[in-house]
N, C-alpha and C positions, 0 to 999 in steps of 0.2 A: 333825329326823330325816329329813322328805324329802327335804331339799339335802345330806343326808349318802348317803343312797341312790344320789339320781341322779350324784352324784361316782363312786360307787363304780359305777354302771353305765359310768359313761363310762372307765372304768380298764379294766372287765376288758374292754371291745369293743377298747380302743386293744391291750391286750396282744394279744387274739383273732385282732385283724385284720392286725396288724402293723405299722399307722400312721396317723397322725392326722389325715390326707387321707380315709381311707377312712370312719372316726368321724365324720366333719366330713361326709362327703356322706349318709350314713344318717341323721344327724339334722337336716341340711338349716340349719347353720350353717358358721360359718371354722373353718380347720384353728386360727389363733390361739386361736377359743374354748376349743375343746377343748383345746388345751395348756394355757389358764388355770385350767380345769375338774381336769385332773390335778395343776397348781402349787395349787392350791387345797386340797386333798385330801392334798399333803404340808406345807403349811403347818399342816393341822388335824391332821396325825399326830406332826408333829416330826420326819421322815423321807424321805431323797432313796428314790424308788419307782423312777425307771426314770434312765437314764444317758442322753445325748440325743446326735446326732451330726449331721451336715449330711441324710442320707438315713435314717438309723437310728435305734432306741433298741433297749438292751439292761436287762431287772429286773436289778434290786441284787437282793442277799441279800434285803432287807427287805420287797421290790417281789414277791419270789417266794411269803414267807409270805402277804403279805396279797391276793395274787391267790385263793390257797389257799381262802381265809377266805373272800375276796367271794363267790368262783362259789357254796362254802358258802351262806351267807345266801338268794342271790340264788334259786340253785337250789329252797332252802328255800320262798322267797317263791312262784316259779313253779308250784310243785305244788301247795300250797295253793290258788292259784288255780284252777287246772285243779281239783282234789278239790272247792272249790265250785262252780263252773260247770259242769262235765260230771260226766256219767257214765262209770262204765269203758268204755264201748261208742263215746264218743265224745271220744274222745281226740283233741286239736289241737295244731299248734302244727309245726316244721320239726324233725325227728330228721337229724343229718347225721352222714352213713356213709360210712367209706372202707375198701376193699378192695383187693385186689390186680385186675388186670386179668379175667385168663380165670377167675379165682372169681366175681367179680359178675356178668359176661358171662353163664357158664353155671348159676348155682346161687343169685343174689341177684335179679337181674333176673326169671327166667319166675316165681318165689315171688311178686312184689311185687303180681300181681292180685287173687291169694287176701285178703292183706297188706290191701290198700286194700278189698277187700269188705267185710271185717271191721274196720275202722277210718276210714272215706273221708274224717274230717276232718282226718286227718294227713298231711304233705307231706316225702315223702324229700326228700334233696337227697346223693346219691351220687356219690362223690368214687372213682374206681379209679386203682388209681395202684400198681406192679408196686415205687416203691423206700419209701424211710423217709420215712412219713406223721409230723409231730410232731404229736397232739392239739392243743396249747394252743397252736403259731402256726396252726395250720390252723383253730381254732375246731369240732372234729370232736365229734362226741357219745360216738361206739364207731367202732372199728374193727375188723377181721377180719383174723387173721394166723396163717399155716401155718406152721408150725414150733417146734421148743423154744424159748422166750421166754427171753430173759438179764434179768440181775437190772434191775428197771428200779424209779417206784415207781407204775406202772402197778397197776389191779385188774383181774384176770384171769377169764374164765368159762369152762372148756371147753364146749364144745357139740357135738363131732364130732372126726372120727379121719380125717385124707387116706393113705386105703391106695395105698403105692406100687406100682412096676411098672418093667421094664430095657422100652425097647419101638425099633421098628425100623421101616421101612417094607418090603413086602415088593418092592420093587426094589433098595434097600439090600442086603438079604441076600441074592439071587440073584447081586449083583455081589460080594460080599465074603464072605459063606457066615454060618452060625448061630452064635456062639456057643455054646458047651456048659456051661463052667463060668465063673464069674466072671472068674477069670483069664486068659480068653480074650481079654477086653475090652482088654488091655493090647494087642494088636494090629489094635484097630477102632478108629474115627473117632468118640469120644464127646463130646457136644455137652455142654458146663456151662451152668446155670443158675448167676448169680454172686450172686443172692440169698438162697442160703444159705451156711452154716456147712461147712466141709469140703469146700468145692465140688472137688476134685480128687480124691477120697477116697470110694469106694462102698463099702457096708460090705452086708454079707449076712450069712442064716442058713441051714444047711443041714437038711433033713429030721431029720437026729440032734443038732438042735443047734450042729454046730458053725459058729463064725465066719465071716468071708471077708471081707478089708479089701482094694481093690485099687486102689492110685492108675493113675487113668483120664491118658488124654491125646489131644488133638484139636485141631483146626482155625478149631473154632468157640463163642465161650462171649457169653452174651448175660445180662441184665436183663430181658428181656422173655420171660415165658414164650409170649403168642401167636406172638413170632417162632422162638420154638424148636419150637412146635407146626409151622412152617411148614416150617421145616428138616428136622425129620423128616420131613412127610410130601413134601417133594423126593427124599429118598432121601438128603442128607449127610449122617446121619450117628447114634446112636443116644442116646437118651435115660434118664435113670434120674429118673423123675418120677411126682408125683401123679397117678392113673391118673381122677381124675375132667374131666383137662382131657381127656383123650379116650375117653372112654366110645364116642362118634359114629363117631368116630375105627376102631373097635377094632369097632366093628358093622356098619362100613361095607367095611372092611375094610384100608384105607387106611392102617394100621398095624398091627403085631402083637407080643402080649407073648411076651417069651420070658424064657430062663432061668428058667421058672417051677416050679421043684424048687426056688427060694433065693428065700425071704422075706426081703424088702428093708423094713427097719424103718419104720414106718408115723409119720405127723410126727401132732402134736396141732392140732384147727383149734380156736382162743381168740378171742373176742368180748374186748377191753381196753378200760377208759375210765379217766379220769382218776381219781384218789382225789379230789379233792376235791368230787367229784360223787357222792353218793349216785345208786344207781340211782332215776333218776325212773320216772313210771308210763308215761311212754312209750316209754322205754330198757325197762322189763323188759317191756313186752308185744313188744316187738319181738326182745327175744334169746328172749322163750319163746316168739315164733309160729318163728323158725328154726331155735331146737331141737327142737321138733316134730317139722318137715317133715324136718332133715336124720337124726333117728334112723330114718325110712324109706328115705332112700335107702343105698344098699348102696356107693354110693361114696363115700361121709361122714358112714356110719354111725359111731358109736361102739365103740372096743373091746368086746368081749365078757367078760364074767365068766365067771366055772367055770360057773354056770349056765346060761348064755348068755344073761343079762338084757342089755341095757346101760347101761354105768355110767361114772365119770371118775373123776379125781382128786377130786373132792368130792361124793361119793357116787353117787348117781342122778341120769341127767344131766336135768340142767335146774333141778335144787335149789341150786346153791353156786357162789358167788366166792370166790376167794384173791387177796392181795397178789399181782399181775401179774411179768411178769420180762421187760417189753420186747417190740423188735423184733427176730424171726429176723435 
């Protein structure tokens, strides 16, 4: 049973890490072991696991269920541990987090003091990264993602609401003048962020409800939202973005929202992790210390109910996961 174990550890690291170079130095033997270690482990299953290539490997079908299974088991195995050895208050062990750039910068990072007060034997290992994070080559635990999720087979948590905002610098608008209605925009220099959905396409609500779809056009479109924080505040050009990357921004004075008569539809911010991982006890203390903190701030608050609680798609936030839907 234990040479079945340690096979099956040495599989999901090889799939984790992405090769058996990397396997082979973690455990401080040859890359050959480790191959024999996975040849070993499809000989006791009757099943080719991964496809092999000079620099590569890619899971089979079969390679992909029983990845599934193993983190299953394993994960299984590692909570137990922890549940004997510690207490909820001392939680161990490496949680690795990947977020988008100017989100972790400004909203995971100053949080992580409190974080570590309250847990000091647990060890982030924070991965930010503005394109498409894959959980399972990256070895990720949860990840943090702004926007509507597409069908994935991701588990999903909401935790917070990124309220948008049209924003400008005010050197921008002194040379080029204010917009007034959406449709204005179709004659300014609108900067795209290319990591969403519709990136050419601003959509608005007006005080009565009604609509406002306006395909934008400009100069300049980026992956990187610090570098489009940067652009804006040069003066190139105008922005239609989550209004928590510049709060500082917007206090300081160095930019300004406008068109603010047209609510600009507010994106859902989702904590995802793999399905085959039950939330361990050190993943849920860590998505409920950041749902906490972020239902106080007022820039990643949570939508508001009729009654003005705050709530999500699975009720009261901080109660509920759903089947995930990807990356924006």
């Amino acid at each position: 049973m234990m040479d079945r174990l340690r096979l099956m550890e040495t599989f999901v690291r090889v799939v984790e890490t992405g090769n058996f170079s990397a396997v082979a130095r973690e455990e401080r033997t040859t890359q050959s072991a480790v191959s024999k270690q996975v040849q070993a482990l499809e000989t006791m299953l009757g099943a080719k696991l991964l496809v092999r290539s000079t620099r590569s490997h890619a899971l089979t079908e079969a390679g992909k269920r029983y990845y599934e299974r193993c983190r299953q088991v394993l994960d299984t195995l590692e909570e137990a541990r922890v549940e004997v050895q510690r207490t909820e208050n001392e939680i161990s062990g490496v949680l690795r987090v990947a977020a988008p750039v100017s989100f972790g910068r400004l909203h995971i990072v100053p949080r992580l003091k409190g974080f570590f007060e309250r847990y000091p034997q647990l060890k982030i290992d924070l991965q930010l990264d503005d394109g498409f994070v894959d959980l399972v080559v990256g070895g990720i635990d949860l990840a943090f993602r702004v926007g509507e999720l597409k069908d994935s087979r991701l588990i999903a948590r909401r935790i917070g609401t990124a309220h948008r905002a049209v924003l400008a610098s005010p050197d921008y608008l002194a040379r080029h003048g204010e917009p007034q209605h959406p449709a204005d925009l179709r004659d300014h220099q609108c900067i795209v962020y290319t990591g969403l959905a519709n990136l050419n396409e601003w959509r608005f609500q007006d005080e009565d409800g009604g609509q406002h779809t306006v395909r934008i056009k400009g100069n300049l479109q980026s992956n990187s939202s610090e570098a489009i924080r940067q652009a804006i505040i040069e003066g190139i050009g105008i922005c239609y973005t989550p209004q928590w990357v510049y709060g500082d921004d917007i206090r300081a004075g160095r930019v300004k929202a406008i068109l603010t008569r047209y609510r600009a539809p507010p994106l859902p911010l989702n904590v995802v992790f793999q399905p085959a991982r039950r939330p361990s006890i050190k993943i849920s203390h860590f998505v409920s210390y950041f749902a906490e903190e972020f239902a106080r701030d007022p820039d990643i608050s949570p939508m508001l109910a009729a009654d003005g609680a705050p709530h999500d798609a699975f009720g009261k936030l901080g109660n509920g996961y759903s089947n995930g839907r990807g990356q924006v």
